[in-house]
N, C-alpha and C positions, 0 to 999 in steps of 0.2 A: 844676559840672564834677565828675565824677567824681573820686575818692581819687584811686584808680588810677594818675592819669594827668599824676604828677608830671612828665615829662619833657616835657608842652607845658604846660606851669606855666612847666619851666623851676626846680624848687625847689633847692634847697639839698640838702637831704637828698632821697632818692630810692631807694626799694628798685629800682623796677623799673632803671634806669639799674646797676645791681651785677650785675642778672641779665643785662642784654644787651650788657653790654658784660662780662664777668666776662671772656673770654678776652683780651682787650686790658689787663684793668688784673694781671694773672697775668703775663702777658710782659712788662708794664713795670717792674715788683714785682723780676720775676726778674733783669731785665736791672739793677735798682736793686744789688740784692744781689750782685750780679757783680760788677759796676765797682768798689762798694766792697770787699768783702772781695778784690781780687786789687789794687788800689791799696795799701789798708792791710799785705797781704802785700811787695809790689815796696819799697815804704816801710821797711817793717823791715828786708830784707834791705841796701838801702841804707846805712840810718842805722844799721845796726849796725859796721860797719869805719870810717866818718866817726866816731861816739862812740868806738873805741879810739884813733885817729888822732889826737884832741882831748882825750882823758887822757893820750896819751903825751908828744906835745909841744906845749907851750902855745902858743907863734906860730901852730901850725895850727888850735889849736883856735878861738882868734880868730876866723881867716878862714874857718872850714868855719859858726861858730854866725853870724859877720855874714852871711856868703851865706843859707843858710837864710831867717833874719828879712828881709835884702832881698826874696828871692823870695816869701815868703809877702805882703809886703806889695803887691804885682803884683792891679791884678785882676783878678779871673779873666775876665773880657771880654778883656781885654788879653793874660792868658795864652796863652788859646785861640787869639785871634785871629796870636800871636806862632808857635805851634805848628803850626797849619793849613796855611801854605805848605809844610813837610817832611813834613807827615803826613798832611795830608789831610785829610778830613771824616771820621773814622773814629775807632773805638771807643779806638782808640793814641792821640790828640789828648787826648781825656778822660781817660786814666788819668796819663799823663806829665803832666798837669795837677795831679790828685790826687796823685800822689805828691810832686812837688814841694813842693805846701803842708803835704803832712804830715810834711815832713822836720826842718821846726822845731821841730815838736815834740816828735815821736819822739827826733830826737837829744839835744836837752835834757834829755827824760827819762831818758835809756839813760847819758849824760853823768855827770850827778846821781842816778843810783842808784848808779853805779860808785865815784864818789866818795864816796860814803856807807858805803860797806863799810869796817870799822872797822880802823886799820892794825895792829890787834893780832892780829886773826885772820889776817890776810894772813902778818903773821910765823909767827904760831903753825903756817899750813899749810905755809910753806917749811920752817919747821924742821922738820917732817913728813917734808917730801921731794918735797911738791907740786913741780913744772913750771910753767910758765908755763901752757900750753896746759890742763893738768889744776886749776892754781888759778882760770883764766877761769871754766871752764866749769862745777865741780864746788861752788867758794867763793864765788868775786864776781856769777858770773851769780844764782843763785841766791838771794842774800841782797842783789842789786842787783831782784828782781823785783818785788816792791810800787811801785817807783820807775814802773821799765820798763811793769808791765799800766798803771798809771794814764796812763802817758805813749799808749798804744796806745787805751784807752778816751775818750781825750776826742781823738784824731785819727781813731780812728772813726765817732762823733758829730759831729765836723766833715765827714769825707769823704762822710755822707750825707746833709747840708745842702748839701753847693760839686757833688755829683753831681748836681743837680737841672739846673745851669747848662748841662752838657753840651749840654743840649736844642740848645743854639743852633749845634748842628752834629750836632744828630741821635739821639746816644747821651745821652739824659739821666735813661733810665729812667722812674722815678715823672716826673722834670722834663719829658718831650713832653709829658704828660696834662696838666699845669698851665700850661704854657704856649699848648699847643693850646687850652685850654679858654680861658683870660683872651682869644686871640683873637677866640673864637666865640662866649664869655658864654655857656659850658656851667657854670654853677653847681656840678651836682652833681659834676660830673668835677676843678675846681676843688679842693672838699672834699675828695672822696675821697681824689683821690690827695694834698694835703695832708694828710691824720688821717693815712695810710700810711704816709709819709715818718717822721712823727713817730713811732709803732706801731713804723717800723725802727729809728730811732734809739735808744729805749728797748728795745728787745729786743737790740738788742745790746751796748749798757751794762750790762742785767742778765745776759747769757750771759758776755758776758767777766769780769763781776767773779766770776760761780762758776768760772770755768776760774782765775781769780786764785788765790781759795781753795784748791783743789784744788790749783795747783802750790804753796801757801806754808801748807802745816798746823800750819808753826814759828809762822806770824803769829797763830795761832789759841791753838795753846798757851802761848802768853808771854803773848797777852792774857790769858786766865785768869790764869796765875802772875803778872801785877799787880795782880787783883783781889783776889785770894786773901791776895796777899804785896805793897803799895805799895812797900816797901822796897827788896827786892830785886830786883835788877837781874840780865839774861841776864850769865854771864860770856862771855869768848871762846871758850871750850874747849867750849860748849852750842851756839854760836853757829857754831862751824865745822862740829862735827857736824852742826846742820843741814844745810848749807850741803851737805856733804858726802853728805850720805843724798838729795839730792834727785835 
């Protein structure tokens, strides 16, 4: 049988199945990279007022990190399937999907970077003259970020593993090609869009950790000044100005 003519093989790998199907596995691709990045987006905006609500009074933060872990523990069959009578078979089912699972984590992380900003710089910037609003934004977000991107990079690794599930109402992106495919014992489609999935996952762990870099060039320079110096340690008054330039 000719090379060729992997796709009545039926094989695994497959060039020609990349060329004729190339505009279906583009819009699945495309539609993968949606769902996730406006999930992981909706998710932040979220779990960023839940994480000050949960450092400011502790009962609540209780009940805001138990809800979270509850719902992430939900499966996603179950999610969907709880979602679909208000929304419908539509691309809103899937995201309100994703976003929920990502809230546990997100929040945790956003939680525990905040709490991690050192209480001596907090003082050091009131005594400045900082604000509430000008200390969030300019001290603690800032030198809460390393916390926050890690907390954002592995719920976006997550959200482009749980988008695949969508399929089962339609919006599942890369997830209709593997699914359609496991029914029809399309092998190569199978593949493909599985190596894709995973292609996304790690391009966007490594996109996000240089946008990390990029907001925290404090991270960068202290790590030198350990190398250099084991000793010595950032004071606060190094530590705010970062915080403060960013």
């Amino acid at each position: 049988m000719a090379s060729g003519d992997c796709l009545t093989r039926n094989s695994w790998v497959c060039g020609k199945y990349l060329d004729e199907y190339s505009e279906e596995i583009t819009t699945a691709l495309r539609e993968h990279v949606y769902l996730t990045a406006v999930s992981v987006l909706i998710g932040l905006l979220v779990a960023f007022p839940m994480a000050l609500a949960a450092r400011r009074w502790r009962p609540a933060g209780s009940v805001l990190l138990g809800s979270t872990t509850i719902l992430y523990t939900i499966p996603s069959l179950a999610m969907f399937a709880i979602l679909q009578p208000f929304t419908g078979l539509t691309e809103t089912t899937v995201i309100i999907g994703l976003v929920l699972y990502s809230l546990t984590i997100l929040v945790r992380n956003m939680l525990a970077g905040l709490q991690s900003v050192p209480p001596d710089v907090v003082e050091a910037a009131r005594g400045m003259g900082y604000g509430s609003g000008r200390l969030l934004f300019q001290v603690e977000l800032p030198l809460a970020l390393p916390a926050i991107m890690a907390g954002v990079r592995v719920a976006t690794v997550s959200t482009v593993a749980l988008t695949t599930v969508g399929a089962i109402v339609g919006s599942g992106g890369l997830g209709n090609l593997i699914y359609s495919g496991i029914d029809t014992l399309f092998k190569a489609q199978v593949l493909t869009a599985s190596v894709l999935c995973v292609a996304l996952a790690i391009t966007a762990d490594l996109l996000l950790l240089g946008v990390q870099r990029l907001l925290t060039p404090w991270e960068r320079a202290s790590g030198r000044m350990r190398r250099r110096s084991p000793v010595t340690a950032p004071t606060a008054e190094v530590e705010l100005e970062a915080g403060a330039a960013a």
